[in-house]
C-alpha positions as CSV (number, residue, x, y, z in Angstrom):
1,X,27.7,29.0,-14.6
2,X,26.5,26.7,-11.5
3,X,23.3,25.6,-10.3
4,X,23.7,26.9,-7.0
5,X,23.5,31.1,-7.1
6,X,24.9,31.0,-3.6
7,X,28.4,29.3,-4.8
8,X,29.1,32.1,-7.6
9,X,29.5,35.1,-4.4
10,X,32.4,34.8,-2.5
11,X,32.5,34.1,1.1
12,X,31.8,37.2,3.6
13,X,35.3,36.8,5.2
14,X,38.3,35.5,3.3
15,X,42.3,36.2,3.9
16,X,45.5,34.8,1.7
17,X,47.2,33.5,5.0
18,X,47.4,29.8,5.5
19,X,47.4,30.4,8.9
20,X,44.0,32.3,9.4
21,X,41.1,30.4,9.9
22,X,39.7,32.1,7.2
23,X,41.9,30.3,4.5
24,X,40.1,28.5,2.2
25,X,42.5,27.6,-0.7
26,X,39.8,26.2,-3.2
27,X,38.0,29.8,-3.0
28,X,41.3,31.4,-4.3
29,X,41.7,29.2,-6.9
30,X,39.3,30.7,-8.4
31,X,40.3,33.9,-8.1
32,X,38.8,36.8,-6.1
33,X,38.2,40.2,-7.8
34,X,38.1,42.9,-4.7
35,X,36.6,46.6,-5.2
36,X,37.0,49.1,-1.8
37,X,35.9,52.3,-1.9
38,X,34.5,52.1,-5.5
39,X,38.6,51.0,-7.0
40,X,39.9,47.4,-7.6
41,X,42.2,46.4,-5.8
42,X,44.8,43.8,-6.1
43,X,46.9,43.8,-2.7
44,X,44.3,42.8,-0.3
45,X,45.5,40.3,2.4
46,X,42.1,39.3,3.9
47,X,38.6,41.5,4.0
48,X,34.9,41.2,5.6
49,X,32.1,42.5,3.9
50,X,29.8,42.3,6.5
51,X,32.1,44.3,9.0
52,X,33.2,46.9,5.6
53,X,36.9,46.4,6.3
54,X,40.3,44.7,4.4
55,X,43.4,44.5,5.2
56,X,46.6,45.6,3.3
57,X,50.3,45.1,3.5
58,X,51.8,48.1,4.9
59,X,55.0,48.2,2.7
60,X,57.9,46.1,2.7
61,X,57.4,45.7,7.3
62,X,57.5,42.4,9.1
63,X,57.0,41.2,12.6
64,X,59.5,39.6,14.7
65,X,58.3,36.6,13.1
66,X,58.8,37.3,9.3
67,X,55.1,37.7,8.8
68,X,53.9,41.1,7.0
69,X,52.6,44.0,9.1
70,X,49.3,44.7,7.8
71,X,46.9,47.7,8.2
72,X,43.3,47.7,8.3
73,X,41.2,50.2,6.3
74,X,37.5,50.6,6.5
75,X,35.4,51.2,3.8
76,X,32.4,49.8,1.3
77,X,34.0,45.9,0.3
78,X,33.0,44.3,-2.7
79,X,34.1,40.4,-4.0
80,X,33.0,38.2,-6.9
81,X,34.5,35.3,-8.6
82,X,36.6,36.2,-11.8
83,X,36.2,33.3,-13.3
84,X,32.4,33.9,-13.7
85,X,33.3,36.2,-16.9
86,X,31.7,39.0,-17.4
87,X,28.9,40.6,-15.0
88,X,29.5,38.1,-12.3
89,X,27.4,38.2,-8.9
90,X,28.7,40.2,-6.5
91,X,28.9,40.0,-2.8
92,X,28.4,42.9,-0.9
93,X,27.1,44.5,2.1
94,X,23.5,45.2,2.4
């Protein structure tokens, strides 16, 4: 593990689009493990902790611009590095 306690939690607001300013391509690297509403999820296109919210494809739908349609669903957001092994921190609300 690191030194540093605050670089083992993920960032409170993260998305897998290069174009949101919430990109940060090194933080994916890693690799980001996602629980909502107590399940693990896989597809998640961005989330916030803070606000208790992710975003989700929403099936095979794009804009006018080829980009994915996405929905957002609200809910209790959990994130923690998967390369940390086993009991990692984890970032969440409260």
């Amino acid at each position: 593990m690191t030194e540093n306690p605050a670089q083992d939690t993920p960032p409170n607001r993260l998305s897998v689009n290069p174009r949101s300013e919430y990109f940060d391509a090194d933080k994916l690297q890693r690799g980001i493990g996602i629980r909502f509403k107590d399940r693990v999820q896989t597809d998640i296109e961005e989330y916030c902790i803070s606000e208790g919210w992710v975003r989700v494809q929403a099936g095979k739908t794009m804009d006018r611009k080829g980009n994915p349609l996405t929905i957002r669903l609200n809910g209790p957001v959990e994130a923690w590095y998967e390369d940390l092994g086993e009991n990692p921190p984890v970032a969440k609300k409260g």
